[in-house]
C-alpha positions in Angstrom: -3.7 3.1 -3.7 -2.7 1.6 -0.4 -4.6 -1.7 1.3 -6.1 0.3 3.9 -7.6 3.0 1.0 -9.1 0.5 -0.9 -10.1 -1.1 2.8 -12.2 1.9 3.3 -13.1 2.7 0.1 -14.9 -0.5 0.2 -16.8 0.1 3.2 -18.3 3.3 1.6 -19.7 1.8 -0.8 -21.6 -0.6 1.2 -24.0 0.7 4.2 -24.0 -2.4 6.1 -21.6 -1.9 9.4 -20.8 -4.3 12.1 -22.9 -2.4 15.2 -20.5 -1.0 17.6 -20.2 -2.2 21.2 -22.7 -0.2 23.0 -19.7 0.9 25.7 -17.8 2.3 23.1 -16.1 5.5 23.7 -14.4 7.4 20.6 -12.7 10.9 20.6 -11.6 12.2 17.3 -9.2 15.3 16.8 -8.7 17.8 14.3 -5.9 20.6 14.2 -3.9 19.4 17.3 -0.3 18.8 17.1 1.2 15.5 18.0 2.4 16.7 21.4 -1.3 17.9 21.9 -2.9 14.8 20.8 -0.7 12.7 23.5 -1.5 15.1 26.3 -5.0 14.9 25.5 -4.8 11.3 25.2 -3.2 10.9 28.6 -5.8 13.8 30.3 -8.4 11.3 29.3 -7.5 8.1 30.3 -6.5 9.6 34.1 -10.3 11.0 33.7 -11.6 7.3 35.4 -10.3 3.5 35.0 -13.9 3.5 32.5 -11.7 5.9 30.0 -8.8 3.8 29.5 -10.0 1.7 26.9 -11.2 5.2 24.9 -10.1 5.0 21.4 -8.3 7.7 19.6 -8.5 9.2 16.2 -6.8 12.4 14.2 -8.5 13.4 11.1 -6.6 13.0 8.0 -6.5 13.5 4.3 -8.2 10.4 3.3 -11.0 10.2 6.4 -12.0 14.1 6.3 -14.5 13.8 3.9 -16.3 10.5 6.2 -19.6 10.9 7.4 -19.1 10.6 11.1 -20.5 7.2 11.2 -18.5 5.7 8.9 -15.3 7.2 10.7 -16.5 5.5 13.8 -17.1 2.5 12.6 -13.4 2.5 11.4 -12.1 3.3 14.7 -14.2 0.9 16.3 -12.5 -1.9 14.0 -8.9 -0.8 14.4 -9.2 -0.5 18.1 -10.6 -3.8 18.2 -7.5 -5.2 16.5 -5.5 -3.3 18.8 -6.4 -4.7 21.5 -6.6 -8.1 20.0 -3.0 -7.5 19.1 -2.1 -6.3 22.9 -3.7 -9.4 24.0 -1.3 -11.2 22.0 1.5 -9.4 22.8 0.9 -10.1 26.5 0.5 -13.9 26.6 3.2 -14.3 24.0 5.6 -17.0 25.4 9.1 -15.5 25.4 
């Protein structure tokens, strides 16, 4: 079992979540294709300058069987770390 199986495999178990940021937007897709998922993606961000920051999701094997909660919560964390990482990547001395 992968890191991030046992990652979330742990957070089933327990039912305490960091509370998401109340401007949190999440969309999460099921049965498109990767082309579709990109144009999607892109429709929604050129929606208004407050969807940009929308965070993305495709179902998969493993997160399927979530409760909807718990999926969010997921997002929510990788997202955060994705930006956190973009930060990075922008103030990054060359």
């Amino acid at each position: 079992m992968d890191e991030n199986n046992e990652r979330s495999q742990a957070r089933t178990q327990t039912t305490e979540r960091p509370p998401l940021p109340k401007d949190f937007r999440a969309i999460v897709m099921y049965g498109m294709s990767k082309e579709e998922a990109l144009a999607i993606m892109k429709a929604v961000k050129a929606i208004s300058p407050s969807m940009r920051d929308t965070a993305f999701a495709m179902t998969t094997d493993t997160n399927i069987a979530w409760p909807l909660g718990q999926l969010i919560a997921e997002l929510g964390e990788e997202h955060r770390m994705m930006r956190k990482w973009t930060e990075a990547q922008r103030t990054k001395p060359e």
